[in-house]
C-alpha positions as CSV (number, residue, x, y, z in Angstrom):
1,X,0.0,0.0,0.0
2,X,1.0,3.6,-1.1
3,X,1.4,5.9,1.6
4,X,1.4,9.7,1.6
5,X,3.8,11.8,2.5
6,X,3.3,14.9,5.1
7,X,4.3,17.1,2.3
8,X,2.6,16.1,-0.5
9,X,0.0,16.0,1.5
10,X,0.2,19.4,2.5
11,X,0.3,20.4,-0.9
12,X,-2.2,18.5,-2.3
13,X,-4.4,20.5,0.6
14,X,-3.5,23.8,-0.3
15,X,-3.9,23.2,-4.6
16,X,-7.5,21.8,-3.3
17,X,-8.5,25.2,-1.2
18,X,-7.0,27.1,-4.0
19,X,-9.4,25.7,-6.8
20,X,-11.8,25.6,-4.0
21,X,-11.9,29.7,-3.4
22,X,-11.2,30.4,-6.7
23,X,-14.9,28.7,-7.7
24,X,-16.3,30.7,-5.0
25,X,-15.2,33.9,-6.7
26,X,-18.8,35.0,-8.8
27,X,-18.2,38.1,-8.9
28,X,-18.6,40.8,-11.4
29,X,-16.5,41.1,-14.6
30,X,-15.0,44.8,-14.0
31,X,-13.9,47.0,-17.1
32,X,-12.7,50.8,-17.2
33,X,-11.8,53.0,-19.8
34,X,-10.6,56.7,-20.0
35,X,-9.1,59.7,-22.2
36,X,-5.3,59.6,-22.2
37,X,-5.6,63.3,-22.7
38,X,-7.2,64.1,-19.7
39,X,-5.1,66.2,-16.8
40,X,-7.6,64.4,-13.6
41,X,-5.3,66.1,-11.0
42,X,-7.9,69.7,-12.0
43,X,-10.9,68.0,-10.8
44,X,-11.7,68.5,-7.5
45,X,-15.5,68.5,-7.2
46,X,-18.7,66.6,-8.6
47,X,-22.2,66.4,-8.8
48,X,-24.9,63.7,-9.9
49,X,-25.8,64.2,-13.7
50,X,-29.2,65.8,-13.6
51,X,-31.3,63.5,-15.6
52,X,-30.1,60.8,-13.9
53,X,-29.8,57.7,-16.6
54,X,-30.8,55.2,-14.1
55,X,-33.9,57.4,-13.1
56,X,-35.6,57.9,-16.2
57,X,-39.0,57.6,-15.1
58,X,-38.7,61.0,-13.5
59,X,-37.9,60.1,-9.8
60,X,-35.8,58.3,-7.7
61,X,-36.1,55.0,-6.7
62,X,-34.8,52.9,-3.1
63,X,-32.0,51.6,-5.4
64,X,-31.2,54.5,-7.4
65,X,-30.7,56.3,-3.7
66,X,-28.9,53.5,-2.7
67,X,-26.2,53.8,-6.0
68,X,-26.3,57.4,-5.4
69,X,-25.1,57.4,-1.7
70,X,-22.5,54.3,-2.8
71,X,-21.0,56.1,-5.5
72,X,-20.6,59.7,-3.1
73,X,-19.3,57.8,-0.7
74,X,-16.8,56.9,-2.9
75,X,-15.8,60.0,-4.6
76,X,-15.4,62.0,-1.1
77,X,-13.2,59.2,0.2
78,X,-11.1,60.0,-3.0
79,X,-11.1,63.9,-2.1
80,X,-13.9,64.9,-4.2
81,X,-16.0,67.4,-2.8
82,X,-19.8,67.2,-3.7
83,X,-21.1,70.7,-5.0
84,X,-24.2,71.6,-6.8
85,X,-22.8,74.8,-8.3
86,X,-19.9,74.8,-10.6
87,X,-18.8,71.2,-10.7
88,X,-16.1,70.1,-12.5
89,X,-16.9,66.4,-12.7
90,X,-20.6,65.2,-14.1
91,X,-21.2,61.7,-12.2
92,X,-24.2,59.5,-14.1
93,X,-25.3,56.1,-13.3
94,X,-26.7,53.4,-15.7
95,X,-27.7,49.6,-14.8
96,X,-30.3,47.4,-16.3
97,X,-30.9,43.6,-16.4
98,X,-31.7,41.4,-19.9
99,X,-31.8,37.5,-19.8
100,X,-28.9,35.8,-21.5
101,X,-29.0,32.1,-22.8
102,X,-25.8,30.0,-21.4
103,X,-25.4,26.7,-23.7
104,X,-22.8,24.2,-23.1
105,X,-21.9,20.5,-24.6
106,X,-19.6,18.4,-23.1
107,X,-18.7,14.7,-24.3
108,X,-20.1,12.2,-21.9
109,X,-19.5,8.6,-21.8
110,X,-22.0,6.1,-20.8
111,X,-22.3,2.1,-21.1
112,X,-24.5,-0.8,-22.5
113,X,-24.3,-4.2,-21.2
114,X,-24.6,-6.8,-23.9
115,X,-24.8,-10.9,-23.2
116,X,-21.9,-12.0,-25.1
117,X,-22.0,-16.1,-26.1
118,X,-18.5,-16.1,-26.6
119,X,-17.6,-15.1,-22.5
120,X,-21.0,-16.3,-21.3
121,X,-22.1,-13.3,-19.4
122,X,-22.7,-9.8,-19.8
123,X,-20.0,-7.2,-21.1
124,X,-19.7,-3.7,-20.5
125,X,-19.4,-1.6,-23.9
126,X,-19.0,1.6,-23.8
127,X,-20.6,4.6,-26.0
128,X,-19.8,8.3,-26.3
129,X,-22.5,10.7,-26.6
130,X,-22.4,14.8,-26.0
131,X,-24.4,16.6,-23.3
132,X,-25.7,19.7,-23.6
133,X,-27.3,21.6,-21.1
134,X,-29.3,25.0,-21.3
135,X,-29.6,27.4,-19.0
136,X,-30.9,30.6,-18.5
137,X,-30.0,33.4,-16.1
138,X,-30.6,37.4,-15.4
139,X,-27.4,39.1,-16.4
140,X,-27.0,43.1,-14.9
141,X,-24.7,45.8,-16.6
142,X,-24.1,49.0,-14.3
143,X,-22.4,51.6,-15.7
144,X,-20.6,54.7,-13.9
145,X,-19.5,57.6,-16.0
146,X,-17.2,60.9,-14.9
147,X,-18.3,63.7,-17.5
148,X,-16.3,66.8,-17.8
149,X,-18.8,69.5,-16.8
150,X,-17.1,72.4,-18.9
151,X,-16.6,70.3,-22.0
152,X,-19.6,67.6,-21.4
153,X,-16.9,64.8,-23.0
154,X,-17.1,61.3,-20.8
155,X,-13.3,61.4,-19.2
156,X,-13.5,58.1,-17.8
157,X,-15.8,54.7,-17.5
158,X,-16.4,51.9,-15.1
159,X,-18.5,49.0,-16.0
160,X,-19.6,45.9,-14.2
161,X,-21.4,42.8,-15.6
162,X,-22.3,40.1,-14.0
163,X,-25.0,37.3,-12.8
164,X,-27.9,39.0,-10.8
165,X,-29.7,37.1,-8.4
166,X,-33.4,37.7,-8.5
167,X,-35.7,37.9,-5.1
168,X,-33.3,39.3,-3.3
169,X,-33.8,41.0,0.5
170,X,-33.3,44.4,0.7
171,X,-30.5,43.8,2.7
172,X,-28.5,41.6,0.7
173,X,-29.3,43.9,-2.4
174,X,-28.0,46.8,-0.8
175,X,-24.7,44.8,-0.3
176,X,-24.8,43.5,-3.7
177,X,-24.8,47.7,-4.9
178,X,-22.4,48.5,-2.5
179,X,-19.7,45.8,-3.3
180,X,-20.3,46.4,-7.0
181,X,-19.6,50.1,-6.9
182,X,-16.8,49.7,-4.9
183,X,-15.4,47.2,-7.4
184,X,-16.3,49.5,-10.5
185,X,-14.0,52.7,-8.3
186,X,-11.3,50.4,-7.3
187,X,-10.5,50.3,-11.1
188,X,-10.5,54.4,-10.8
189,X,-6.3,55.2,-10.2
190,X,-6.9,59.2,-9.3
191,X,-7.8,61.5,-6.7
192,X,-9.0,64.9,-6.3
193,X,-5.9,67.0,-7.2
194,X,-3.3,64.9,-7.5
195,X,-1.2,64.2,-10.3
């Protein structure tokens, strides 16, 4: 009989929790863009894009208040000061939802038994077929967009996408918006008046 070593053992562990966290990891696919021309060290103040994309009925929602506190929240902890009058950075929010198709094949082998004269008994054969499974899920985009007030050009773009889970609490749907923003401004390298 084989044994294991201690080591290999250990190592074997730790490739296992690896693959194991690295399933776990769902979240949103994170994608920024912005003008190369742009000096972002003269910003130094914002305000919310007036209409709001994600409030195009005319008024705001729990969850547009919710994206709109999340996305202050962080633009002042990168030095940005919120001001009404005179900004120099226009701050709009898009998301919506559309369902997506996901369809996958994989090869799949699977066995007949056959009575065979010859052996006098049953034998295992084997047969490959493909498996293809459909599925269909809610996919949400959310968009974040700096506009430079005094030229009203997009300077710079966040984007998430990702699997939205429907029926969600209220609770677990505010932590959904507030983890996702964060993730969109973590890809957002400046702050207010630096170089």
């Amino acid at each position: 009989m084989a044994r294991i070593r201690p080591s290999s053992f250990r190592w074997l562990l730790a490739s296992l929790l690896v693959g194991l966290v690295t399933a776990c990891a769902t979240g949103p696919r994170i994608s920024s863009d912005s003008d190369p021309r742009v000096d972002f060290s003269a910003y130094r103040t914002f305000a919310f894009y007036s209409p709001l994309a994600i409030e195009r009925e005319g008024y705001a929602s729990l969850v547009s208040g919710r994206m709109k506190a999340a996305a202050r929240a962080e633009m002042e902890s990168r030095g940005y000061r919120y001001s009404e009058q005179e900004p120099d950075l226009w701050l709009n929010i898009n998301a919506y939802m559309q369902q997506r198709t996901d369809v996958s094949t994989i090869p799949d082998v699977d066995y007949a038994y056959y009575y065979s004269y010859r052996y006098r008994g049953y034998v295992a054969m084997p047969y490959w077929r493909d498996r293809t499974t459909v599925s269909r899920y809610t996919e949400g985009t959310m968009n974040i967009d700096l506009v430079d007030a005094d030229r009203n050009t997009l300077v710079w773009e966040g984007i998430a996408v990702g699997r939205v889970r429907r029926n969600q609490d209220p609770l677990e749907r505010d932590a959904a918006i507030d983890s996702t923003i964060a993730e969109i401004f973590a890809a957002y390298p400046h702050r207010a008046g630096a170089p």
